[in-house]
N, C-alpha and C positions, 0 to 999 in steps of 0.2 A: 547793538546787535551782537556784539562777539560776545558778551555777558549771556545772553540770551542763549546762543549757540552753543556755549560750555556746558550750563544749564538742563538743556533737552539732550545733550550728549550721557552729562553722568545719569539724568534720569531713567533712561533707557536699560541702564548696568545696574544701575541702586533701585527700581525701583521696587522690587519684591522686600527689601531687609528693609526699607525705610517704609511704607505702607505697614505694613507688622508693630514697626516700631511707635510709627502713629496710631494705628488700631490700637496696641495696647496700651499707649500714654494716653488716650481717651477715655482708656473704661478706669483709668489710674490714677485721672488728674485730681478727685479731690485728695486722695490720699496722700497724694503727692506735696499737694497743699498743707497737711499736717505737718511732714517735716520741715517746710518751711516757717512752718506756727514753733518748730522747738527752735529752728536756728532767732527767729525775732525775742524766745526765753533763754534763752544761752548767753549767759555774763561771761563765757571765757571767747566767744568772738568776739571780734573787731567790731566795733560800734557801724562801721560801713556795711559789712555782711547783714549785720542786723537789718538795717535800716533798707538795706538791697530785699531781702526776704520780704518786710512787712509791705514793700512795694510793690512786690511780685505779686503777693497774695491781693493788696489792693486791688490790682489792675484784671485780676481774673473775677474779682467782687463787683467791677464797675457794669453798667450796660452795654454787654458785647454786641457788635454789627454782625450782621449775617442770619442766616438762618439756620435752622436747626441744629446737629455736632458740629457742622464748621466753621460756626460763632468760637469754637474754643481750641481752634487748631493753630493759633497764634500762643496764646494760653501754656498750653503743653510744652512749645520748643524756648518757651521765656522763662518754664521753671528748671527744665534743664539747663539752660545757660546761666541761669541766675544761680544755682547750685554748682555747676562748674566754678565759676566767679569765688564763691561762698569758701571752698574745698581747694582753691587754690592761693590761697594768701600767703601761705606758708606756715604761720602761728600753730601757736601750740594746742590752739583752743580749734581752729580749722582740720588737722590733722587729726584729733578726738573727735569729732563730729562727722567729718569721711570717714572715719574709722567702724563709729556707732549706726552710721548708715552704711555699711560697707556693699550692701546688696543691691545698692542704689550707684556707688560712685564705683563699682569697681566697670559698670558697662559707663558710666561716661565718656572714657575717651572714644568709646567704639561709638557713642552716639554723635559725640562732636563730629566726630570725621565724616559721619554719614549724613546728618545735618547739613554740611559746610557741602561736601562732595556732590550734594542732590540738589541743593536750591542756590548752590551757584551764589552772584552778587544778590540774593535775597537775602541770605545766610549774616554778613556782616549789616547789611540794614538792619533788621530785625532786633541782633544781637546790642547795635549801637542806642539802641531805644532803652535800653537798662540801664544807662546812665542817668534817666531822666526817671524813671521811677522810686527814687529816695523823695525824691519833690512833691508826690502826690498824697493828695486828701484825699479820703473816703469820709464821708456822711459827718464832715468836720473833725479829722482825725488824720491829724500828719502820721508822718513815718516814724519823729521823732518820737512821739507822745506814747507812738505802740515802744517804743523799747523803751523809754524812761519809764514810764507811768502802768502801773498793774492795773489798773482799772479799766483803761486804755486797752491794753495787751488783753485783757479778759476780755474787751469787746469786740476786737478784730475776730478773738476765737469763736468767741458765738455765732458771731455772722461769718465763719469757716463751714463753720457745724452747720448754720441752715443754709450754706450753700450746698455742703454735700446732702442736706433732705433733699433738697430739690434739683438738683440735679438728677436730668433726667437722661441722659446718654447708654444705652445697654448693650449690650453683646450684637445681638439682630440688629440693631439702626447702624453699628460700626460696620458688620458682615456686610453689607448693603449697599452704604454711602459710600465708605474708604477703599477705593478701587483701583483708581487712576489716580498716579502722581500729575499729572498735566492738572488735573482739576483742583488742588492744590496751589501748586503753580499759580495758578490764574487767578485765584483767589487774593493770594500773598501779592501779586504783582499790579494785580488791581489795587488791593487799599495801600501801596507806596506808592501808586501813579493819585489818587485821592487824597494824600498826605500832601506830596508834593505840589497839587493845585491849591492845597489851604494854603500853605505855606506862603505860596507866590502870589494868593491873594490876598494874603494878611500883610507883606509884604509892601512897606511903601515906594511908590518910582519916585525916580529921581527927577 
């Protein structure tokens, strides 16, 4: 409950800057998606970044739950973070990559904080799910295979590419839907309450 309570507290103060932020990472995301296609082509990151990227990208390729834009409002705050991650390693190859996206990372810290400040104990659930995306197939195609293998990496791109055909998210269905932070909220805190009954019921008793 006191999780909760902080939660509806900062939503009330943040929620104008952060509805903005998510209206416009919706109408952004497959593009967004692109720089994560250059960080999985990038030989001077860290093999981990890479393989974080092509995981990102996965996970917004897979069949999202929900309906209509707010099937992809998870989506949005996992490539920011997974870019955060990406730009913060230190290396020499991370720092040219922040650098070359500079018009991207120079508002991330103002997104983390607003992120973190708005959705409360949502904020680190969410973000801890990154960890587990190195690990994932798409259509028989590890994480590892898109950074080793060019053939690989060319197919992840393609299926980038007809995601942004298809994606269908526009100006009017954002102006419309993305209103209320609570409906947000609810959203996010419904499928970790949904996670957590898989969990407990894949879960053997003792």
């Amino acid at each position: 409950m006191a999780g909760r309570k902080v939660t509806n507290m900062a939503t009330k103060e943040l929620e104008k800057p952060f509805l903005e932020r998510v209206s416009e990472y919706l109408l952004s995301l497959p593009f967004d998606l692109k720089i994560l296609q250059e960080a999985v082509a990038d030989p001077d990151l860290e093999r981990a970044s890479r393989e974080l990227a092509a995981g990102t990208i996965i996970h917004s390729l897979l069949p999202q739950e929900g309906e209509g834009l707010f099937r992809y409002i998870d989506d949005l705050l996992f490539v920011r973070a997974a870019l955060q991650i990406i730009g913060a390693d230190g290396s020499d190859g991370a720092k040219a990559f922040a650098a070359r996206f500079s018009d991207v990372y120079d508002r991330l810290p103002e997104d983390m904080k607003l992120f973190e400040n708005t959705l409360g104990d949502l904020w680190p659930w969410l973000t801890a799910k990154l960890a587990h995306f190195p690990k994932q197939v798409y259509k028989g195609k590890t994480t590892s295979k898109c950074v080793e293998d060019e053939e690989t990496a060319t197919f992840l791109y393609d299926e980038g590419l007809e995601f942004q055909t298809n994606y269908n998210v526009n100006e009017d269905q954002v102006r419309n839907k993305v209103r209320k932070v609570d409906a947000i909220i609810e959203l996010l805190t419904k499928r970790r309450a949904e996670e957590a009954k898989k969990i407990a019921e894949a879960t053997p008793r003792k």
